[in-house]
C-alpha positions as CSV (number, residue, x, y, z in Angstrom):
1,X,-18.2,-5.8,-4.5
2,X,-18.4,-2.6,-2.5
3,X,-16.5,-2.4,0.6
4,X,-17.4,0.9,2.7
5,X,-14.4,2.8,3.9
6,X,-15.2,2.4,7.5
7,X,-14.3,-1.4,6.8
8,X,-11.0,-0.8,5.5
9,X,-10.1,1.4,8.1
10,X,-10.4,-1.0,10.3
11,X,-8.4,-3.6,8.2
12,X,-5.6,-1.9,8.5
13,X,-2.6,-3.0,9.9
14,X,1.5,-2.5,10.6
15,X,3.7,-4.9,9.1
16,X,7.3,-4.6,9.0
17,X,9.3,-4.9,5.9
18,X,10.1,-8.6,5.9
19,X,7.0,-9.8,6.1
20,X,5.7,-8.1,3.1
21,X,8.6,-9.2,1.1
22,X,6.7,-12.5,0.1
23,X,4.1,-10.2,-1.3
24,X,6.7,-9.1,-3.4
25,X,8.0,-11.4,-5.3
26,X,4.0,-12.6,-6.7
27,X,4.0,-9.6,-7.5
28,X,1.1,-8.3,-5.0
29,X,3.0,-5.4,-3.5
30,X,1.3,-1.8,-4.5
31,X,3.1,0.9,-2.6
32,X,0.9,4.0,-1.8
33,X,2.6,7.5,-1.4
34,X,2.2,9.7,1.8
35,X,0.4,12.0,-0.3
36,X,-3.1,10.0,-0.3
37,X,-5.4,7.8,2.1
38,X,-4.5,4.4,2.8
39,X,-7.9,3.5,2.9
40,X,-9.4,5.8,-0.1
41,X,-7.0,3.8,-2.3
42,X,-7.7,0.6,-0.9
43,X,-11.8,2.0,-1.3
44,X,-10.6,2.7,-5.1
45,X,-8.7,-0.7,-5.8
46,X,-11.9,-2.8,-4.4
47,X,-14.5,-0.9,-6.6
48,X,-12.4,-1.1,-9.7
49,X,-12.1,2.7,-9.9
50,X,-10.0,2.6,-13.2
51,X,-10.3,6.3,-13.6
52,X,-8.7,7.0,-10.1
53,X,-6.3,4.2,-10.0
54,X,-4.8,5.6,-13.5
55,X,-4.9,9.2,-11.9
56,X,-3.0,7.9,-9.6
57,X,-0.4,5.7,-11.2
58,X,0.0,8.3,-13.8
59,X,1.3,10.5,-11.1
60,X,3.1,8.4,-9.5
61,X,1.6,7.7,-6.1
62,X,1.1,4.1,-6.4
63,X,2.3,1.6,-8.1
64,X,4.9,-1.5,-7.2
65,X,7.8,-0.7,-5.6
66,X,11.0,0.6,-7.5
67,X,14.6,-1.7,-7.1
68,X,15.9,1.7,-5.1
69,X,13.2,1.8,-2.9
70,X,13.2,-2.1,-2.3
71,X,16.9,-1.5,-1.7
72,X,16.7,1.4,1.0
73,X,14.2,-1.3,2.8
74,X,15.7,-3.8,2.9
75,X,18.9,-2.0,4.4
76,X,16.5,-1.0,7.4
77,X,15.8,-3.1,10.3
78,X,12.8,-3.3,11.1
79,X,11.3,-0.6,8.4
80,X,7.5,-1.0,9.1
81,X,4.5,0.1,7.0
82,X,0.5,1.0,7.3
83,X,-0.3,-2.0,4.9
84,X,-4.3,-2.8,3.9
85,X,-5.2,-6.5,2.2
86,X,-7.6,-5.7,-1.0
87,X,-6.9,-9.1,-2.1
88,X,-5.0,-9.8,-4.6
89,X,-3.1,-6.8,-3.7
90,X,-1.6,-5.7,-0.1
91,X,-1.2,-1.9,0.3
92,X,1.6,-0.5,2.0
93,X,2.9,3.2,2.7
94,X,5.5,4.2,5.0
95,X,4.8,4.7,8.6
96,X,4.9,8.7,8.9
97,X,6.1,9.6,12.7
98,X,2.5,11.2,13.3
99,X,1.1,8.2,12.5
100,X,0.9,5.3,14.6
């Protein structure tokens, strides 16, 4: 299935923390570092880009989210994120002040 980027971009969304929780605990939660494009990654994850998606897990800029990092979050009220459904997976990354 090939999903343009213009198409994702305007999937996405803000969603605080508790919300996504339940996509947690299936185990659908991939957490996207500051450091790429929402959307790109969510481009990558609907084509089946292996070679990307292990570029990036390798270094660390996606993947599920750490017990510290669920930790911090669920300490702050009302922590919202940038989040992008590329189902089975929801996409988050923090809100950066610039953004949104």
């Amino acid at each position: 299935m090939t999903v343009s980027k213009e198409e994702l971009a305007a999937k996405v969304d803000v969603a605080d923390w508790q919300m996504l929780r339940a996509h947690l605990e299936r185990g659908g939660l991939i957490f996207v570092d500051g450091m790429l494009d929402l959307v790109e990654v969510g481009v990558g994850v609907a084509a089946d880009d292996v070679k990307s998606i292990e570029r990036w897990i390798v270094s660390g800029l996606i993947g599920k989210p750490a017990a510290p990092q669920i930790e911090q979050w669920d300490a702050e009220q009302g922590k919202r994120f940038l989040c992008l459904i590329v189902s089975p997976y929801v996409l988050i990354q923090e809100e950066s002040p610039g953004k949104g």
